[in-house]
N, C-alpha and C positions, 0 to 999 in steps of 0.2 A: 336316559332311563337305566341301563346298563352301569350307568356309572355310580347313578344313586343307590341299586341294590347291592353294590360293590363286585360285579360280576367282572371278570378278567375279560379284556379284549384287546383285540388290535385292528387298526384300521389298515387297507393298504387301497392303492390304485391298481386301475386293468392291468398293468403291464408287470406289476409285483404277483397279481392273481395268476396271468400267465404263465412267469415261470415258477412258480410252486405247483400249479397245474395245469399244464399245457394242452390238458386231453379236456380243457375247457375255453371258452373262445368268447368270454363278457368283455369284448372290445369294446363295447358303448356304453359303458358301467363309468360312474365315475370315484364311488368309493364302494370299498368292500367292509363287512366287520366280520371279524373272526372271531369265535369266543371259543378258546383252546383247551379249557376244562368239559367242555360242553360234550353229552353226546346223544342216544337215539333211545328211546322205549319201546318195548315190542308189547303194542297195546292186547292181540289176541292171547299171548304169551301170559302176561304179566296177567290177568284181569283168569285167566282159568288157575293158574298159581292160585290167586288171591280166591279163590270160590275155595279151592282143596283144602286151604289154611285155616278158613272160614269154619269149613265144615269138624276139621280136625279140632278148633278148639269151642264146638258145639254149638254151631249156628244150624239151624235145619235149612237145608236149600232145598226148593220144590221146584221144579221145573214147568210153569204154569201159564197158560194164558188165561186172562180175568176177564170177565164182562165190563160193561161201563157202569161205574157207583151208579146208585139211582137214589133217588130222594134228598134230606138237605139235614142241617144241626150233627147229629154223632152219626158216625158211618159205626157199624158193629162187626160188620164182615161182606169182606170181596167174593165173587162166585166165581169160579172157573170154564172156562169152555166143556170143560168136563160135566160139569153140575157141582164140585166138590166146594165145598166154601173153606175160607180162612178169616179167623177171628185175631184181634188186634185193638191193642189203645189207640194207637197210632200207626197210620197209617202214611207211607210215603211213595209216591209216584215218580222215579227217575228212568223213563222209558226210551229217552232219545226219539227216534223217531217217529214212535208209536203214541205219545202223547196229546196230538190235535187228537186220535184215535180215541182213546181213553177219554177226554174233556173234549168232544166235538165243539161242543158252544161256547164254550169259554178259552178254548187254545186255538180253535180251525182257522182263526185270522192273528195269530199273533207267536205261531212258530210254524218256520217255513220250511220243509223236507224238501230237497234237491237232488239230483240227481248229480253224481262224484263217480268220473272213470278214471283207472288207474291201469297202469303199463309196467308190465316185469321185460326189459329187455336182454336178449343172449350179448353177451359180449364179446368180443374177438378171442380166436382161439389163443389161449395161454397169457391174457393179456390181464396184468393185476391191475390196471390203471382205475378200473372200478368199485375195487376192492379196499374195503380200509386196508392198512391208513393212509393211502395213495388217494381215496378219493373221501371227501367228508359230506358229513348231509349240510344240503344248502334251498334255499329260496332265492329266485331272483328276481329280487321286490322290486324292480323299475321295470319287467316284461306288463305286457297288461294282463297278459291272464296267469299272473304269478305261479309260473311252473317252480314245483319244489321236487327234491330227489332226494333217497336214500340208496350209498353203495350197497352191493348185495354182502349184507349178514347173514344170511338163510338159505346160501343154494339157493335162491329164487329166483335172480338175475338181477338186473339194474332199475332200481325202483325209480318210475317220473310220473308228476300226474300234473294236471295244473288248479289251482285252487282260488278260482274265478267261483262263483254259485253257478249250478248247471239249472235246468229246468224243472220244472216241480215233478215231483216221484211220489211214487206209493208202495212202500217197504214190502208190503206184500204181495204186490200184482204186478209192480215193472220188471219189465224185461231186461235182467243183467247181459245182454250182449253190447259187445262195444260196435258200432259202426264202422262202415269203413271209411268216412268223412272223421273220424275222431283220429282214424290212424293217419290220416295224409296231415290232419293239421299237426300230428306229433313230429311226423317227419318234416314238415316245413319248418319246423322249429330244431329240431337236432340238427340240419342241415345249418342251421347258421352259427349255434352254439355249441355244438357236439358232434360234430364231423365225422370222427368216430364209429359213431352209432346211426349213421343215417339212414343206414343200410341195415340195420341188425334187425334180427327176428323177435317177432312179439312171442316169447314163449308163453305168458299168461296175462291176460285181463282182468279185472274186478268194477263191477259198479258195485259202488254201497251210496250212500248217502249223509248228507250235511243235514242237522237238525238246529235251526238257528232263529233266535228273534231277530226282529227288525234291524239290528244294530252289530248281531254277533256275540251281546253281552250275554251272560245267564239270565237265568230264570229260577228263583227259589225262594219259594212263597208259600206263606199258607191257602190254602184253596178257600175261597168267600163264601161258600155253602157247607163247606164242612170241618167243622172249628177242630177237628183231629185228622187232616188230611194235608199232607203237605207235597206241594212237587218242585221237582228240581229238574232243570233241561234248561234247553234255549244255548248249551256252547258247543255241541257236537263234540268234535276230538277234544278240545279243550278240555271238557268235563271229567274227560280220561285223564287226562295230564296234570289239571289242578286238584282232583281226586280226593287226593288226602286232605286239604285244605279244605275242600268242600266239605267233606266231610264232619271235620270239628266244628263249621259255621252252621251247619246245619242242626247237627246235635247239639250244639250250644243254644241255639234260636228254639227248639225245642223240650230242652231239658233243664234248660237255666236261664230263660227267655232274655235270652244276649241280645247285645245291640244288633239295630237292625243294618244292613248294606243299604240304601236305598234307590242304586243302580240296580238290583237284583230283582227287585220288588214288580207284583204284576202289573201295580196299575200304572209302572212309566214303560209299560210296552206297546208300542204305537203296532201298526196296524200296516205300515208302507217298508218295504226292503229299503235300506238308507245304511249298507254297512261301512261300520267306523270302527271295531273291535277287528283285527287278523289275529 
């Protein structure tokens, strides 16, 4: 896949992984890919940029929570938890998580909210091995519960989390503490792969969560009841990351009624977790 988008790489085995970084231990790996242009997005960063940009070249941003559409044919205006309304031709729902919320009947079985714990670890005193560009972001896609890490860019410490689907969440009422059954299974894992850090202190934790359809793929459709309502979700991070792409497909499917994706589309979204998209 890599090859056909012309993306630079290189492959190596465990023992070339080794000595390029030794403060990593994928001795039961049998190939590696490196893509050496490749690097990291600082999603919370990047995404308040893009609001301040927004606003500077005259997008009005509201900070709102809306009630659920009610009724069916033209929607005319959203209400707020406020009471305050906004009016609109077009309307677009891209909520991540909050979307079963928003369309209880028509999303509650066909995008899935998870629960996602994430681990900032301290790293040995003085020690750059964590640090670009000693250490690079990686996934290690033959573990079963695919732990990925980012070195610390931010003063944060050493980013790992594993990205398995945790169990079902509720954005607004679970409990962001991480367990102490979450910490021992990290450590049983640094202990074999990360030696290192076996030992290191959790200076911060984060749960958030994965908003995903059955498959992983997106979701961006027009809504069946309301012929000027359109939503987009179903890739969680992804959604971040293809962003800009989405973007022009979306506005295209609506402004110049562009061809349709039909992996995208609501009605091939089943109803059972079957992930086949990472």
């Amino acid at each position: 896949m890599l090859a056909r988008a012309e993306v630079e790489k290189e492959e190596m085995d465990a023992k070339e992984i080794a000595r390029r970084w030794p403060q990593l231990r994928f001795h039961n790996v049998t190939v590696g890919v490196l893509e050496p242009a490749s690097g990291l997005l600082l999603a919370r960063s990047s995404v308040q940029l893009l609001v301040q940009e927004l606003v500077r070249s005259g997008v009005e941003y509201i900070p709102l929570a809306v009630e659920n559409p009610q009724g069916r044919g033209r929607l005319s205006e959203v209400y707020g938890s406020n009471g305050d309304s906004i009016s609109a031709g077009t309307f677009i729902f891209c909520c991540g998580p909050w979307l079963p919320r928003i369309f209880p009947a028509l999303l509650r079985d066909r995008v899935f909210v998870t629960r996602q714990e994430i681990f900032f670890l301290g790293m040995p005193p003085g020690s750059l091995d964590f640090r670009p560009p000693r250490m690079p972001v990686w996934l290690h896609r033959t573990y079963s519960d695919l732990p990925y890490a980012l070195p610390d860019v931010e003063g944060r410490g050493f980013k790992i989390a594993f990205d398995r689907h945790g169990e079902q969440f509720d954005p607004d009422t679970g409990m962001r503490v991480v367990p102490q059954t979450s910490v021992e299974h990290l450590r049983s894992y640094l202990r074999e792969y990360i030696p290192a850090l076996k030992d290191a202190p959790v200076i911060e934790t984060r749960v958030c969560q994965y908003e995903n359809t059955w498959n992983g793929d997106f979701l961006i459709d027009q809504h069946p009841e309301f012929e000027n309502v359109w939503i987009a979700g179903g890739g969680s991070g992804h959604g971040f990351k293809h962003g800009p792409a989405l973007g022009e497909y979306l506005s295209s499917r609506i402004l110049h009624n562009g061809p349709v994706e039909p992996r995208f589309s609501l009605a091939g979204k089943q109803t059972a977790q079957e992930r086949a998209v990472y």
